[in-house]
C-alpha positions in Angstrom: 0.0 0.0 0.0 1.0 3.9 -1.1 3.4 2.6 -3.8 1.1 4.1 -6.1 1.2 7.4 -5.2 1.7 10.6 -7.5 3.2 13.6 -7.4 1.1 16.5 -9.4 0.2 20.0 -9.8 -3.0 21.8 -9.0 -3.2 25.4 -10.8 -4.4 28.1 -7.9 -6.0 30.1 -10.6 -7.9 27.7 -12.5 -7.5 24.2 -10.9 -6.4 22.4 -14.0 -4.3 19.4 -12.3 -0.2 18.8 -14.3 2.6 17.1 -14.4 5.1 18.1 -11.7 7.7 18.6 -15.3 6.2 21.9 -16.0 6.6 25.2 -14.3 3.1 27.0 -15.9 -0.4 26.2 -16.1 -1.0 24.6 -19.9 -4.6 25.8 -19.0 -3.8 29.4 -18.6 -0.5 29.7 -18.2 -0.5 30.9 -14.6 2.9 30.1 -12.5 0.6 29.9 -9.3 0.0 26.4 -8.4 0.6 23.5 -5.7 2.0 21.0 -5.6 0.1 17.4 -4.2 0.5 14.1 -3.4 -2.2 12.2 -4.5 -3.1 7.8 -3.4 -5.6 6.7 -5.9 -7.2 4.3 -3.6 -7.0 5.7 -0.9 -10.2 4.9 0.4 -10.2 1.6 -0.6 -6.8 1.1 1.9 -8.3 2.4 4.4 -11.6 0.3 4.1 -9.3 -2.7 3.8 -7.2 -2.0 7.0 -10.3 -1.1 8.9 -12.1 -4.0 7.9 -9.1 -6.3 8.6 -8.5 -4.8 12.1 -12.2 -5.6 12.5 -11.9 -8.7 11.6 -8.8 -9.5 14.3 -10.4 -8.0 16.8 -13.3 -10.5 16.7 -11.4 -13.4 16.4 -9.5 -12.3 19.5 -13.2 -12.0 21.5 -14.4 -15.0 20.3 -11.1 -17.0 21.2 -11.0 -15.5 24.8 -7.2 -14.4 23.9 -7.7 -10.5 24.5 -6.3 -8.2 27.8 -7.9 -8.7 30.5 -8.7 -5.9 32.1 -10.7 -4.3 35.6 -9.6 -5.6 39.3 -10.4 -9.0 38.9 -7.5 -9.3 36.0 
């Protein structure tokens, strides 16, 4: 996971996205711009890792082998 992220810039004036090679806009030529990191599936990762954290934590309930925790522990 985040091996596929990409490097790009977002025009300030216009909001036309570019490669990080240029220095201008190719919309309007503006030399105003940000530069971002983008993870396509992003939210899919963090569905999966949530989902599999789920997931562990269940198995640990239903096998008994979690902390125990209060006084009597």
């Amino acid at each position: 996971m985040g091996h596929d992220e990409r490097t790009d810039r977002e025009c300030s004036v216009c909001g036309t996205t570019f490669d990080t090679a240029r220095t201008t806009c190719p919309a309007c030529d503006s030399q105003i711009y940000r530069t971002r990191t983008r993870t396509p599936n992003a939210r899919f990762n963090l569905l999966f890792v949530m989902a599999l954290a789920g997931l562990e934590a269940t198995y640990n309930v239903v096998t008994g082998q979690y902390p125990k925790e209060g006084p009597g522990a």
